[in-house]
C-alpha positions in Angstrom: 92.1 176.5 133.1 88.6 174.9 134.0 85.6 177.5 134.1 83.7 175.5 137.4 81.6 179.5 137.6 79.1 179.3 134.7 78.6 182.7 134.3 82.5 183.1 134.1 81.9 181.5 130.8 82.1 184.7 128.2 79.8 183.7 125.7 76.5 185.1 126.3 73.6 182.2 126.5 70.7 184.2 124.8 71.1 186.5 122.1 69.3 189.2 119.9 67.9 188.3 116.8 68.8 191.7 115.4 72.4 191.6 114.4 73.0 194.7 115.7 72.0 194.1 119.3 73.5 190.6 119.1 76.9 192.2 117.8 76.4 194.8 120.9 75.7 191.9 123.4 79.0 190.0 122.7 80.5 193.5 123.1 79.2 194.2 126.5 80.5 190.6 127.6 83.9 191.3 127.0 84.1 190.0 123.2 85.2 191.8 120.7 83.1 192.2 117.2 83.8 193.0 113.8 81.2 193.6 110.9 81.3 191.3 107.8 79.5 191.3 104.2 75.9 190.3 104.8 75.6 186.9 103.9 79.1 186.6 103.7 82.5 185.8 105.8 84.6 188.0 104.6 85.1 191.3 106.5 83.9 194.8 106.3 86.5 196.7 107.5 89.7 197.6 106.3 92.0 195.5 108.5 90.1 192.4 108.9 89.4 191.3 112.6 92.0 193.0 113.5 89.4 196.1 113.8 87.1 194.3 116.4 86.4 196.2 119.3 84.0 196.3 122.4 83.7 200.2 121.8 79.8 200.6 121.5 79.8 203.3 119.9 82.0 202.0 117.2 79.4 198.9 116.8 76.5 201.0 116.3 77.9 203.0 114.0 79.1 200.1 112.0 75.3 198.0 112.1 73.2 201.2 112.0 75.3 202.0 108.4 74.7 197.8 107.6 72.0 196.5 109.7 72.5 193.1 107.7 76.3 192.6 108.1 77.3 189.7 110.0 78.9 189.3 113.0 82.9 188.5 113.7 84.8 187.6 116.3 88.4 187.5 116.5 89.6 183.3 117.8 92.5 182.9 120.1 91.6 185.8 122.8 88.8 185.2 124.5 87.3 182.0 122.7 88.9 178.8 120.4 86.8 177.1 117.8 86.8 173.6 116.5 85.4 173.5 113.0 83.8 170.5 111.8 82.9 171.2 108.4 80.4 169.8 105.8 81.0 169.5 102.2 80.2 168.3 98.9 83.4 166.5 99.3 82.6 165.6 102.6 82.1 165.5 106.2 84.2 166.1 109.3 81.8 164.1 111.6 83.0 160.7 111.6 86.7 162.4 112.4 84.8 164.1 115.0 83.5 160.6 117.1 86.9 159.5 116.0 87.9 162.5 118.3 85.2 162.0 121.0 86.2 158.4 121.2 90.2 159.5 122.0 88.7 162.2 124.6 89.8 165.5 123.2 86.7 167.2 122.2 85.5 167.8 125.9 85.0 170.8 127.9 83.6 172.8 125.1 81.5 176.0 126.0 78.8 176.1 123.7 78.1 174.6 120.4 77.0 176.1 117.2 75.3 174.5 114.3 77.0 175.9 110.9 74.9 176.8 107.8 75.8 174.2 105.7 74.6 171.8 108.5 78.7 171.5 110.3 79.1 171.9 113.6 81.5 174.6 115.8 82.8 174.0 119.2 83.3 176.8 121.1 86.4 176.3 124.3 87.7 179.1 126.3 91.1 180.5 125.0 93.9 179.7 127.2 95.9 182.7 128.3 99.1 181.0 128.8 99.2 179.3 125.5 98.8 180.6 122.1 97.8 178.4 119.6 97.6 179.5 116.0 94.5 178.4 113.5 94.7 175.3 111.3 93.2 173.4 108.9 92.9 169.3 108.2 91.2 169.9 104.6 91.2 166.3 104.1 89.4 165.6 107.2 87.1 168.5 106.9 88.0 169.7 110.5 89.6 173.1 111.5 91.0 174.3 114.2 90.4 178.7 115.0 93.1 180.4 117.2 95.4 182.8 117.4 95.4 185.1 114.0 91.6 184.1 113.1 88.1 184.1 113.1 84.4 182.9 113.1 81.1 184.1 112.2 78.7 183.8 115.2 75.4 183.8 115.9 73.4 184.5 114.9 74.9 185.5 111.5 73.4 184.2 107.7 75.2 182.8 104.8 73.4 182.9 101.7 73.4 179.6 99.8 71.9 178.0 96.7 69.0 177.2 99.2 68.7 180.6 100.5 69.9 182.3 103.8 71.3 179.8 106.5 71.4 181.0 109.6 74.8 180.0 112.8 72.3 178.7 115.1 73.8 177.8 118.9 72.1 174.1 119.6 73.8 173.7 123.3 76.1 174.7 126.2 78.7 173.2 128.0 79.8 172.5 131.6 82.6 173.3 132.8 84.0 174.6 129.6 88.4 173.7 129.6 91.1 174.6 126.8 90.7 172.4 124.0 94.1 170.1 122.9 94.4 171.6 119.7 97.7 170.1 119.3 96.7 166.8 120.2 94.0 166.8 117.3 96.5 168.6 114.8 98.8 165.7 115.3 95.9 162.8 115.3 94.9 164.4 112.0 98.2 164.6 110.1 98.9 161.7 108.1 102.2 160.5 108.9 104.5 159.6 105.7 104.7 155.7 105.3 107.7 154.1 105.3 109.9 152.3 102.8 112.2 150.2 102.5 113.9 151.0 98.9 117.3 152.0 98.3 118.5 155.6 99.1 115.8 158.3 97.1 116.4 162.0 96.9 115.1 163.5 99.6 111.3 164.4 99.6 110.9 168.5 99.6 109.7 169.7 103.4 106.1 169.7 103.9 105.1 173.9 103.7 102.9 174.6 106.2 100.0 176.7 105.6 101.1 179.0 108.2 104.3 179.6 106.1 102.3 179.8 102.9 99.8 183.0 105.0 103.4 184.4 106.4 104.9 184.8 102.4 102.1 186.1 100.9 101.7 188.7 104.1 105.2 189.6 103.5 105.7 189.8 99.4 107.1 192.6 98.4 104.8 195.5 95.7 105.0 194.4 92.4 104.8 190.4 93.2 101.7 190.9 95.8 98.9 190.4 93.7 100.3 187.5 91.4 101.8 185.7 94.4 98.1 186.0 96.5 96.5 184.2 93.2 98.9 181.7 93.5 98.8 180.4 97.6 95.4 180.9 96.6 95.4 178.2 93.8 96.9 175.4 95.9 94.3 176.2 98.2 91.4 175.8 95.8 93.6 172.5 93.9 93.6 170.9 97.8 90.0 171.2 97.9 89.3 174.1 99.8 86.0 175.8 99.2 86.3 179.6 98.3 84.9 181.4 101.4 87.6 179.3 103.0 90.2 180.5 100.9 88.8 184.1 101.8 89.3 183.4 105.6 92.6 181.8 105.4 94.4 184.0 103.0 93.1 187.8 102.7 94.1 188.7 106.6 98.2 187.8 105.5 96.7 190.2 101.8 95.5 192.9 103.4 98.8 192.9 105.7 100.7 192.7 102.5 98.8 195.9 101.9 96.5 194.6 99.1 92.9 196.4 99.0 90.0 194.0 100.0 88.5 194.5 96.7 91.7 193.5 94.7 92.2 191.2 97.1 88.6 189.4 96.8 89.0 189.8 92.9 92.7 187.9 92.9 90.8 185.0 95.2 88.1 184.6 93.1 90.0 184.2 89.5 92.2 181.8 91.3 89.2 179.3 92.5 87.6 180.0 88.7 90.9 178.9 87.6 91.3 176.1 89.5 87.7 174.6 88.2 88.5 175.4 84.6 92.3 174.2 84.6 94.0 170.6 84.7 97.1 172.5 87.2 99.7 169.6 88.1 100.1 169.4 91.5 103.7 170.9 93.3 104.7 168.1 95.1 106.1 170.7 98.1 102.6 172.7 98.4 100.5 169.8 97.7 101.6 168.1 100.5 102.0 170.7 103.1 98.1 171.9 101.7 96.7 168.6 102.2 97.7 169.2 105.8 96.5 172.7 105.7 98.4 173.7 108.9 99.0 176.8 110.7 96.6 179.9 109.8 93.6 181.5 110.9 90.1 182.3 109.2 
């Protein structure tokens, strides 16, 4: 699916600055919007972006109660995201000309600088293909389908250098369906190969996707000590905590975990993490270093 019509593209090309209107002007394009903690990613309402609507009067009652809340929007339905993130551990752009170079960035919509200075690529969703969310921790780049979301423009996070606003810095032509399996695979390190005598066979790599799918489904009783520990590996693989938040509370909150015990259980296990010499589990710690299969 190629968008040739410009203004068949959803995304609108000016916005408010007022959150508020901004949130009601993705609304009135077709683009569901949910409110998030001011500053923050995580969401406001009780079931995650699974709440966003286009109902106006649903999104003025949420922004008039929080003017400052950020802005949501579910991936996957109406718009994919690439996700090329900076960190103190490092930086997704040289994977990103590694991409350019192979041809399978093109055809984005629009693209968004990030906050902490990243960079997200905004595709139409294809409706005949769903494509679930993923992650490439090592390489700093993720992927936002099915089962996630991002915080749009023109949202804040607040950081050790105050509030950083999502900023969009250009738009497309011609905006096309992104490969995302094409980059997953370029971005998966593939095992190497030996020659040695016969060895036990090496665990299965666990998916992220399967690691989101247990916690949403563990049982009361094990919810809250099984959440702090997907969280863990998580944090052990590198991944920063409002990461962690994105990837792991929509599966919590399905498990039906609150959002404040949920938050709480997140945040012990990335204090944990930086305070605790864990030895890695050979199974997660390479199907985390992957960082397949779920959404933000």
């Amino acid at each position: 699916m190629i968008i040739t019509d410009p203004t068949a593209w959803p995304l609108p090309a000016g916005l408010p600055r007022s959150l508020g209107e901004a949130a009601a002007t993705y609304a009135a394009a077709g683009i569901a919007v949910f409110p998030c903690v001011p500053g923050q990613k995580r969401p406001l309402t009780a079931h995650g972006f699974h709440d966003a609507t286009t109902d106006p009067a649903q999104i003025v009652t949420w922004w008039e109660q929080l003017p400052d809340a950020n802005i949501g929007i579910p991936t996957g339905v109406v718009v994919e995201v690439l996700d090329v993130d900076v960190h103190a551990t490092g930086t997704g752009y040289p994977i990103l000309r590694t991409l350019q170079q192979e041809g399978l960035i093109g055809g984005w919509g629009q693209a968004v600088r990030s906050p902490s200075g990243g960079l997200h690529l905004y595709y139409p969703a294809d409706p005949d293909v769903a494509r679930g969310s993923w992650s490439r921790g090592r390489a700093h780049v993720d992927f936002r389908g099915t089962g996630g979301y991002i915080i749009a423009p023109p949202s804040t996070i607040t950081t050790t250098r105050g509030d950083r606003r999502y900023e969009t810095i250009a738009h497309g032509r011609n905006p096309r369906p992104v490969d995302a399996d094409a980059i997953r695979e370029l971005l998966t390190p593939q095992p190497e190969r030996t020659h040695h005598p016969a060895k036990p066979a090496v665990p299965r790599e666990r998916p992220v996707e399967q690691l989101a799918s247990w916690v949403a489904a563990l049982p009361e009783g094990n919810r809250n000590a099984g959440l702090f520990w997907a969280a863990c590996r998580l944090a052990e693989a590198g991944l920063p905590e409002p990461d962690t938040f994105a990837l792991l509370e929509p599966a919590a909150i399905a498990a039906g975990l609150e959002p404040q015990e949920t938050a709480a259980t997140i945040r012990s296990a990335h204090r944990t993490t930086r305070t605790t010499d864990v030895p890695d589990d050979p199974v997660v710690a390479h199907g985390v270093r992957s960082l397949s299969g779920i959404g933000r």
